[in-house]
SEPA-714472 format. One record per atom (N, C-alpha, C, O): x, y, z; residue in one letter; residue number from 1. Coordinates in nm, 2 decimals, decimal comma. Each point is the difference from the previous one (the first is absolute). Layout:
SITE       u       v       w  aa    i
SITE       X       Y       Z   A  NUM
...
REM end
This chain:
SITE       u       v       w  aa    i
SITE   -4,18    3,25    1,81   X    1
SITE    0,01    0,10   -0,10   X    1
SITE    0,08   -0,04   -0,12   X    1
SITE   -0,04    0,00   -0,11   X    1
SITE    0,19   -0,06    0,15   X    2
SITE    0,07   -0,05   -0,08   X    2
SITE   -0,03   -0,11   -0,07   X    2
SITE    0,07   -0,03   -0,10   X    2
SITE   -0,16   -0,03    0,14   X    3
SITE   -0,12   -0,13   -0,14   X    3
SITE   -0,07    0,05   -0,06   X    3
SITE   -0,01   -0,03   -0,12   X    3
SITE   -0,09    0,16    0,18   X    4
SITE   -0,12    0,05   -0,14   X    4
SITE    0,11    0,09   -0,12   X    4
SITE   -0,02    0,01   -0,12   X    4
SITE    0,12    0,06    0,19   X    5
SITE    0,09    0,07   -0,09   X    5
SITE    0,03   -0,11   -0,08   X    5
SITE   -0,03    0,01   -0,12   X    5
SITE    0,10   -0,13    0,15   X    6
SITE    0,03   -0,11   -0,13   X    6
SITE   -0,12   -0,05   -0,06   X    6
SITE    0,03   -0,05   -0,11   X    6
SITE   -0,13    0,05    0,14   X    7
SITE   -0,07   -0,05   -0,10   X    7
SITE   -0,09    0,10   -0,04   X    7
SITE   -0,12   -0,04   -0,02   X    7
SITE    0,15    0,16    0,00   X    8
SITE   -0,10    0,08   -0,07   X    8
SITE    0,14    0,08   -0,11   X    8
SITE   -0,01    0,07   -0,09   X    8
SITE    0,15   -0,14    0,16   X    9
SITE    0,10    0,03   -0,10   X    9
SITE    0,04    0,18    0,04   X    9
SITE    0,03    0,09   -0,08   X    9
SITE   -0,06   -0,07    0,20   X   10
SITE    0,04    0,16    0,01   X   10
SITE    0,09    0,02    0,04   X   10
SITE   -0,01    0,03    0,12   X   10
SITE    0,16   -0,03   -0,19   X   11
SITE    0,14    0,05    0,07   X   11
SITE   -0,01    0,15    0,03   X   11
SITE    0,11    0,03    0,05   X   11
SITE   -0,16    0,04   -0,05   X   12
SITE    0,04    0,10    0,04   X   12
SITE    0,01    0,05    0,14   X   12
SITE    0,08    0,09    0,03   X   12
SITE   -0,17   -0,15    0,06   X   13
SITE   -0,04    0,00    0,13   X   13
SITE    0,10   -0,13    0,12   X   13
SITE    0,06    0,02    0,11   X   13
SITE   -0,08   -0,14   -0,21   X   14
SITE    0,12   -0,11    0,08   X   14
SITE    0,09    0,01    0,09   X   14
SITE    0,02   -0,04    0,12   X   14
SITE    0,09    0,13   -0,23   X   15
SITE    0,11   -0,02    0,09   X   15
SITE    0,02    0,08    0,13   X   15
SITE    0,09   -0,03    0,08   X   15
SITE   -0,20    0,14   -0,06   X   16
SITE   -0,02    0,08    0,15   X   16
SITE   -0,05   -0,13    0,10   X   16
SITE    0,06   -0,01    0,10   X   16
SITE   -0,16   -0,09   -0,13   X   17
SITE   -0,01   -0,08    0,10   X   17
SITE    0,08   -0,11   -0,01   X   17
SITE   -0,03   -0,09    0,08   X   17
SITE    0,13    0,06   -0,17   X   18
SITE    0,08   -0,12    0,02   X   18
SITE    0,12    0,08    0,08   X   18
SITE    0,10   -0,06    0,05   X   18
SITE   -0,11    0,16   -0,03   X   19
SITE    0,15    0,07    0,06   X   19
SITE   -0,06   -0,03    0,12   X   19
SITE    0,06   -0,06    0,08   X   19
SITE   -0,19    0,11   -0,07   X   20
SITE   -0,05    0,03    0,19   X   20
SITE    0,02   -0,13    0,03   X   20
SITE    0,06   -0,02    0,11   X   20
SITE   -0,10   -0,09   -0,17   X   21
SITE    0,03   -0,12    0,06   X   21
SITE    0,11   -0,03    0,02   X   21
SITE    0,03   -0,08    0,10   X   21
SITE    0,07    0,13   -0,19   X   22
SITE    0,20   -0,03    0,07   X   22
SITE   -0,01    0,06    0,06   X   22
SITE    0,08   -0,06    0,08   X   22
SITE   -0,11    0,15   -0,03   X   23
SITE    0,04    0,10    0,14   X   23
SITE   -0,07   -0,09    0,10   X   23
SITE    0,04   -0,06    0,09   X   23
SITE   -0,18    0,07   -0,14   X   24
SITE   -0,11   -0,12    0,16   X   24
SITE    0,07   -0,11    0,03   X   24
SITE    0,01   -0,03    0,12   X   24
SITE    0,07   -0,07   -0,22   X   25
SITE    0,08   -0,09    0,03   X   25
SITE    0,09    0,02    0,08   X   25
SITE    0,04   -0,06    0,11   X   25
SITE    0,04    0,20   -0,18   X   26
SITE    0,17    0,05    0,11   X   26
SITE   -0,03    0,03    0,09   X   26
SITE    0,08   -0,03    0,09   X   26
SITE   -0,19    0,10   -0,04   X   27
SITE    0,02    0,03    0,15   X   27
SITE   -0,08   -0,13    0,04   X   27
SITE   -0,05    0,03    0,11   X   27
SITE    0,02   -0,15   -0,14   X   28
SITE   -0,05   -0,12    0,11   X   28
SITE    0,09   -0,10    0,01   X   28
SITE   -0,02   -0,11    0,05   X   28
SITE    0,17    0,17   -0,13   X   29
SITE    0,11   -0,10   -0,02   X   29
SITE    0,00   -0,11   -0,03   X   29
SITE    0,06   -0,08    0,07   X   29
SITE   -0,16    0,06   -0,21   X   30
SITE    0,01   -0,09   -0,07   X   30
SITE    0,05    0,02   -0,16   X   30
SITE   -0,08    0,01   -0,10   X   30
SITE    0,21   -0,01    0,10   X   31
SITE    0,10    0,03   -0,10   X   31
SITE   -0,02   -0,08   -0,14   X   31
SITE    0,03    0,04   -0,11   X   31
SITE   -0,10   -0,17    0,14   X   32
SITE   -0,01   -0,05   -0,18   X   32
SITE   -0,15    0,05   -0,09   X   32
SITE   -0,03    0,03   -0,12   X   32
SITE   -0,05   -0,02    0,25   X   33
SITE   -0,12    0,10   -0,04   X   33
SITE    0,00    0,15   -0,06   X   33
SITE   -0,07    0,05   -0,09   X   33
SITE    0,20    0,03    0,19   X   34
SITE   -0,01    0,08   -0,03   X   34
SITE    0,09    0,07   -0,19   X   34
SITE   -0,01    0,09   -0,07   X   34
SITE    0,10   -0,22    0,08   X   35
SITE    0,08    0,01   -0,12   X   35
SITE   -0,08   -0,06   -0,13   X   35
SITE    0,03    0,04   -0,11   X   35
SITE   -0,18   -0,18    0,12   X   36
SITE   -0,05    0,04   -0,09   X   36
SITE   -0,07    0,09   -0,03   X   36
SITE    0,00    0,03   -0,12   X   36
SITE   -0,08    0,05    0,20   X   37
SITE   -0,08    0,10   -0,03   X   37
SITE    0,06    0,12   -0,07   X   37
SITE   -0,04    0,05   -0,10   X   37
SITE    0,18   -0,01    0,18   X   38
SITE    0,04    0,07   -0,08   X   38
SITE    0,09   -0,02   -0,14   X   38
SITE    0,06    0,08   -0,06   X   38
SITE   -0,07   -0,20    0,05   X   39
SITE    0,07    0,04   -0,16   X   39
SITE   -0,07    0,00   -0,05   X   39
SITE    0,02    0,06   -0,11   X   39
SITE   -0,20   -0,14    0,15   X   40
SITE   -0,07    0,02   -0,10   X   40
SITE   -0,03    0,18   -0,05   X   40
SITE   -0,01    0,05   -0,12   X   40
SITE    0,02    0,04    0,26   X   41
SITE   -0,03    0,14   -0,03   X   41
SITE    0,09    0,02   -0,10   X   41
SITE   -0,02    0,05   -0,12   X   41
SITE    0,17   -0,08    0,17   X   42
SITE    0,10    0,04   -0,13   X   42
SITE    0,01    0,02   -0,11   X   42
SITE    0,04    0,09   -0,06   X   42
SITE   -0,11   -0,23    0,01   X   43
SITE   -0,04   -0,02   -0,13   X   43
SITE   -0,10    0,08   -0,05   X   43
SITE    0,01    0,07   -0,10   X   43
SITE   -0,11   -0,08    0,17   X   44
SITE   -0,15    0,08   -0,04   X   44
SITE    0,08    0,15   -0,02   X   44
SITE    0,03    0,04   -0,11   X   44
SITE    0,01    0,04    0,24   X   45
SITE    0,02    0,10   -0,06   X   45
SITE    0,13    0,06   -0,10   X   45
SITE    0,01    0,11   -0,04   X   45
SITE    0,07   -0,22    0,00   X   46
SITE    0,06    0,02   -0,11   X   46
SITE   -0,07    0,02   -0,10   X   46
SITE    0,04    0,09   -0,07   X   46
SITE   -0,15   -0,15    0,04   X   47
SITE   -0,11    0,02   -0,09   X   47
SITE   -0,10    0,14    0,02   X   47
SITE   -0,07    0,03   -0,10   X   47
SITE    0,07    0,04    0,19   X   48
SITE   -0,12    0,08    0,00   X   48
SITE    0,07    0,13    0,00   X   48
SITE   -0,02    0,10   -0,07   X   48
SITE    0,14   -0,11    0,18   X   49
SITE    0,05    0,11   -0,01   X   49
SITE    0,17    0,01   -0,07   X   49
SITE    0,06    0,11    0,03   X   49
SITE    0,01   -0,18   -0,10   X   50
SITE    0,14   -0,01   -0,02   X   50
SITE    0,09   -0,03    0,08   X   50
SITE    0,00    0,06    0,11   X   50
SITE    0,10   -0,15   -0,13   X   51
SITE    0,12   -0,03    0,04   X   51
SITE    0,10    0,09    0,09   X   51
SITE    0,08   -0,05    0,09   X   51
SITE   -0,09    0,20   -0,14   X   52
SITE    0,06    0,06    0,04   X   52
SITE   -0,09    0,08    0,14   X   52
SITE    0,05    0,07    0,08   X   52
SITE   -0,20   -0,10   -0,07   X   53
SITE   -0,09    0,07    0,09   X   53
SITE    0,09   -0,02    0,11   X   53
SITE    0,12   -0,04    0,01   X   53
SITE   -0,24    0,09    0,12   X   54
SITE    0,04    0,07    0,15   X   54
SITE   -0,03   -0,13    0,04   X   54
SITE    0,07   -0,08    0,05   X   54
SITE   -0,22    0,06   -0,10   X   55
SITE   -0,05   -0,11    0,04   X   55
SITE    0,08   -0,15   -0,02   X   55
SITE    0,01   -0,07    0,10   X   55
SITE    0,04    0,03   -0,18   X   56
SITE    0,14   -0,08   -0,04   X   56
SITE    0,03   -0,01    0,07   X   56
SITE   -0,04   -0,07    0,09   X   56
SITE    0,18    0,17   -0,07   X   57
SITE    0,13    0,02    0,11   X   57
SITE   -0,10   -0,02    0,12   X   57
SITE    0,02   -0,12    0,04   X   57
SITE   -0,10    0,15    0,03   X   58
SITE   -0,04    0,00    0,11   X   58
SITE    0,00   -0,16    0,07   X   58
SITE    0,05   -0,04    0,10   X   58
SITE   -0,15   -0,04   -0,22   X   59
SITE   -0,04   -0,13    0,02   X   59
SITE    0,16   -0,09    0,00   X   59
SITE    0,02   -0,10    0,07   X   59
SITE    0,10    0,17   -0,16   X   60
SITE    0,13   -0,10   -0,02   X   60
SITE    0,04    0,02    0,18   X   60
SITE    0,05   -0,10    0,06   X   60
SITE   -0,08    0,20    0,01   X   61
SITE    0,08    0,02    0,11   X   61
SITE   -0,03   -0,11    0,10   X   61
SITE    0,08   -0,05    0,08   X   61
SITE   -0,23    0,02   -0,08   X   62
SITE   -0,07   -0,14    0,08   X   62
SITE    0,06   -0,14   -0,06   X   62
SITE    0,04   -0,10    0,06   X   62
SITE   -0,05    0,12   -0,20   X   63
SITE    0,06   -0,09   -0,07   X   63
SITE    0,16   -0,06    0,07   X   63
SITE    0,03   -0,11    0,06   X   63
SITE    0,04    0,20   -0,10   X   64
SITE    0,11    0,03    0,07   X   64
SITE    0,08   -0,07    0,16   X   64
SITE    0,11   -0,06    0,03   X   64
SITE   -0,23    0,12    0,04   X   65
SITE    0,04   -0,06    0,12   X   65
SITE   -0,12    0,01    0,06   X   65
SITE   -0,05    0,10    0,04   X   65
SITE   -0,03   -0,25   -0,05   X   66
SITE   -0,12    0,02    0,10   X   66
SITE    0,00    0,02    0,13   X   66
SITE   -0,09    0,06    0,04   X   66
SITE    0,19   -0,11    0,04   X   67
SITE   -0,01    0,02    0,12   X   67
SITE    0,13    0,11    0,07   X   67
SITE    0,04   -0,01    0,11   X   67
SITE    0,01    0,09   -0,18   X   68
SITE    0,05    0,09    0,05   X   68
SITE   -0,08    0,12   -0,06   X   68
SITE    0,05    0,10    0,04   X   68
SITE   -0,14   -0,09   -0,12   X   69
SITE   -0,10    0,09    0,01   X   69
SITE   -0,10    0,09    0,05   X   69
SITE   -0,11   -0,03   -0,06   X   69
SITE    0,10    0,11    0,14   X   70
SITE   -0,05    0,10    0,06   X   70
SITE   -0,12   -0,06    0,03   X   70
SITE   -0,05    0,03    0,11   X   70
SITE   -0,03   -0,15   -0,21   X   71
SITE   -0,11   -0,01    0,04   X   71
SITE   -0,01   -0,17    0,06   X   71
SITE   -0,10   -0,08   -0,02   X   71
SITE    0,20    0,05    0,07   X   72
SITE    0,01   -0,15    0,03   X   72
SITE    0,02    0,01    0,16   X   72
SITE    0,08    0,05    0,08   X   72
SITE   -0,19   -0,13   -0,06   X   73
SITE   -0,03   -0,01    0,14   X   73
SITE    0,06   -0,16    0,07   X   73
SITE    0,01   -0,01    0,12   X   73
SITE    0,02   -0,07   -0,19   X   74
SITE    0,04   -0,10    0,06   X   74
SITE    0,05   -0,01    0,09   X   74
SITE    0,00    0,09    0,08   X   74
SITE    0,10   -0,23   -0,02   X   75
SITE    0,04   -0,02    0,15   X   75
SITE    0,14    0,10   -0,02   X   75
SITE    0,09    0,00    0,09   X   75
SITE   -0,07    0,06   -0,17   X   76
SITE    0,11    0,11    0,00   X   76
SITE   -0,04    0,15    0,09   X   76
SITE    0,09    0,09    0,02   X   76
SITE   -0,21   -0,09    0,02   X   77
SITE   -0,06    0,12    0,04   X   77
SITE   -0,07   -0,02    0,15   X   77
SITE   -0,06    0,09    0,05   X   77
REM end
């Protein structure tokens, strides 16, 4: 989904499945996957929805700490 969205150029939809993918990465505790996916979301939705959005702060918190994250499954769990 995240390739036809880049090449038909449609941000507006992206950053929902670049986030699902930092979460699908955090809970398979794979921490460098899940840190690129989500900054890519970061970025995207800095763009769609503002800096100051829900959606923002939400993605900084994975950002933040991928594996102490609610959704990090790794050998910590």
């Amino acid at each position: 989904m995240v390739q036809l969205y880049e090449e038909e150029d449609l941000r507006v939809e992206r950053p929902r499945y670049e986030e699902i993918l930092a979460y699908s990465y955090a809970q398979m505790g794979r921490e460098e996957e899940a840190r690129s996916w989500v900054g890519r979301a970061m970025e995207g939705w800095r763009v769609v929805a503002g800096e100051g959005s829900w959606e923002v702060r939400r993605v900084r918190e994975l950002w933040a700490d991928v594996r102490g994250h609610g959704s990090w499954g790794g050998e910590k769990r």
